[in-house]
C-alpha positions, 0 to 999 in steps of 0.5 A: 440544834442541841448545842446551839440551844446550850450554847445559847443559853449559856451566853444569854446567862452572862448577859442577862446577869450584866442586864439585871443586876442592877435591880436586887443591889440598887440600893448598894450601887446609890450608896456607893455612888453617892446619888438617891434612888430616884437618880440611880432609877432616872439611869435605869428607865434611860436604858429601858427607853433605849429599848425603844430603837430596838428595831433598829437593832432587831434589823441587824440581824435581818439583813447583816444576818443572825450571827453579826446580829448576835456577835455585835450585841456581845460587843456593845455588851462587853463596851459598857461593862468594861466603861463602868470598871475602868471608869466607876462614876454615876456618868459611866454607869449611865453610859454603861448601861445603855450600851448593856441594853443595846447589846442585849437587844441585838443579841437576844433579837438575832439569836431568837429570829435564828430559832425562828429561821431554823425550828418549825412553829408547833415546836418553836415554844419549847426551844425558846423556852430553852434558851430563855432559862439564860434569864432565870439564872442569871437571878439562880446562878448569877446573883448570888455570885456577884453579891458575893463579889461585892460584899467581898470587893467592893461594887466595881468588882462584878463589871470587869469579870462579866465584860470577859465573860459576855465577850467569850459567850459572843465568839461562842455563839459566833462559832455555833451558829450556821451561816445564814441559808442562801435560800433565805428571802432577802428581809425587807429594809427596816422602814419597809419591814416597820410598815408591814409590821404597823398594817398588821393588828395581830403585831401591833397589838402584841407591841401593846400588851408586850408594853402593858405587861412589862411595865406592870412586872418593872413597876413592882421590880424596880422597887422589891430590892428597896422593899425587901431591904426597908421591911425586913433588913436583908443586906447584900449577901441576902439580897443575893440568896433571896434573889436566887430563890426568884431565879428558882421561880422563873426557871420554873415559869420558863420550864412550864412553857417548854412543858405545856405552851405548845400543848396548850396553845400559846395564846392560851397558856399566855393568857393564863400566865397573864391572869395568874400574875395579876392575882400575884400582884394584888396579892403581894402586899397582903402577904409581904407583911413577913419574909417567907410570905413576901418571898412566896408572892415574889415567887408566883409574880415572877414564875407567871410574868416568865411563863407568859412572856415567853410563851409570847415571845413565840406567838410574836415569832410567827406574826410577821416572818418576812420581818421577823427579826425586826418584830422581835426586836420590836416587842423588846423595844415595846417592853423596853417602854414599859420597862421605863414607864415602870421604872419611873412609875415604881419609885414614885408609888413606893413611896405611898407604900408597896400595896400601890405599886401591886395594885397598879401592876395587877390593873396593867395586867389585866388591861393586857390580858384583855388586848391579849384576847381581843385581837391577838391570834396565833400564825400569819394567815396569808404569809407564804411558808418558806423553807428554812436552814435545816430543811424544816418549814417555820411558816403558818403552822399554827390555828387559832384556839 
């Protein structure tokens, strides 16, 4: 499991770094496109809307199985970056990024549901955590790369080479994953497996604060690129450096859940996380007045908002495991929503100045917060537990807190 957990992390990095990209050189890839950041953000809440089908494509990996799930996403991945290099227009990059975020839903989805098959729950948080420090640097690692390869080579430049690389980090985790158990329960159709996801409280309220929470975190992501350019004057290579500084910050967030959720309890450390970065919301705009304040707010906004998604991503694991590739996927779907609800909502409250967009984002936190605490609760009492590919148990281990 070690060297699929590495293997794992190592291709999410790719694909993320393809996925998020767009956010810190937004503003570059308007310019060079000769279209507003209005229009150029209209492609990034297409994508995230996209998000919505994701149990469409969360019930891949449910009944082609865990490896076909992944390695299909490692192709839709690989399509759209590769669209967008030999066809450099506004049009392409729109095609282009759907079908990155379609790719990264399949893949993301299948691999999670795999450590849910194979990692009993009590220990499931700390693998997950593991191989979501893929999100974390691609901001660490991956930005500060592709800023230096646009400011050296033009804005096309990043696409081609990241195309190669996500594809070699599909036939990677192709070869590393194991075949999906014969003693594995057939998964449900998706319709069926949506039904039972939909009769469960739990699940459906997880969908909510997944949405709240996503949006309250793409309300202030989708504008911090513009901001920091605006207020201070950083160009792309700085840009870059400032956003290596985040990707510190949620590698952070991700390492505190591979220390401490599964101590803590996952619905208690989330709901922590969750707290901590509405503070952080409120209190970006009173800090963002100089470089090294705003990077510090940018710094806990972003280490909390990766703590608690994380550590929801596995309470989400265990709500419905007879479905639960096509749940997961589900939550990616609902934070896809907030994804584009944030990424039209920023832009349009950035221009009344960034204390709007904090505001906003902190009250989306704490509605969710309250969701969180109110009908979400770890485990799925009354689902059977059944055994899994390396003879561990991922069933109902867990108790409510």
């Amino acid at each position: 499991m070690r060297f699929q957990i590495s293997g794992i992390s190592i291709a999410e990095t790719v694909i993320n770094s393809g996925y998020r990209m767009v956010y810190p050189f937004l503003p570059f890839f308007a310019q060079a496109l000769g279209v507003d950041l209005a229009k150029i953000s209209l492609a990034v809440a297409a994508r995230s809307s996209l998000g919505i089908a994701g149990p469409l494509f969360g019930s891949i990996g449910d009944v082609w199985g865990r490896k076909r799930g992944a390695f299909l996403g490692s192709l839709l991945f690989a399509a759209g970056l590769a669209l967008v290099a030999v066809w450099p227009t506004y049009l392409s990059l729109f095609l282009g990024l759907l079908l990155v975020g379609a790719g990264r839903l399949s893949f993301v989805a299948s691999v999670q549901a795999y450590l849910g098959d194979q990692i009993e729950y009590p220990r499931r948080g700390t693998a997950i955590a593991v191989t979501e420090f893929g999100w974390s640097w691609a901001y660490l690692l991956g930005m500060p790369v592709i800023g230096w390869l646009i400011a050296r080579a033009g804005w096309v430049t990043p696409f081609p080479l990241l195309a190669l690389l996500g594809l070699g980090g599909g036939l990677a985790v192709w070869r590393l994953l194991d075949p999906t158990p014969a003693s594995r329960p057939s998964p449900p159709p998706l319709t069926k497996g949506l039904r039972v996801i939909l009769s469960r409280l739990p699940a459906v309220a997880g969908l909510g604060l997944g949405f709240l929470s996503v949006a309250a975190n793409e309300t202030v992501n989708i504008v911090y690129g513009m901001w920091m350019e605006q207020s201070f004057g950083l160009k792309v290579a700085a840009l870059g450096a400032a956003t290596a500084v985040i990707g510190l910050a949620e590698w952070t967030g991700e390492g505190s859940v591979a220390l401490f959720s599964d101590r803590l309890g996952k619905r208690r450390a989330a709901a922590f996380g969750m707290a901590l970065n509405a503070v952080a919301c409120f209190l970006i705009p009173a800090l963002g007045r100089t470089v090294v304040g705003a990077i510090g707010a940018l710094v806990v906004f972003y280490a909390s908002f990766e703590f608690t998604t994380v550590t929801t991503i596995s309470i989400m694991s265990e709500l419905v495991p007879e479905a639960r590739a096509t749940l997961l996927a589900g939550y990616a779907a609902a934070g896809s929503a907030g994804r584009a609800a944030g990424a039209l909502l920023g832009p349009a409250l950035f221009g009344r100045g960034v204390l709007a967009n904090g505001t906003t984002a902190g009250a989306l936190d704490i509605v969710a917060l309250i969701i969180l605490m109110a009908f979400v609760r770890e485990g799925s009492p009354g689902v059977p537990r059944t055994p899994t590919g390396n003879g561990m148990e991922s069933g109902n281990e867990a108790r409510r807190p």
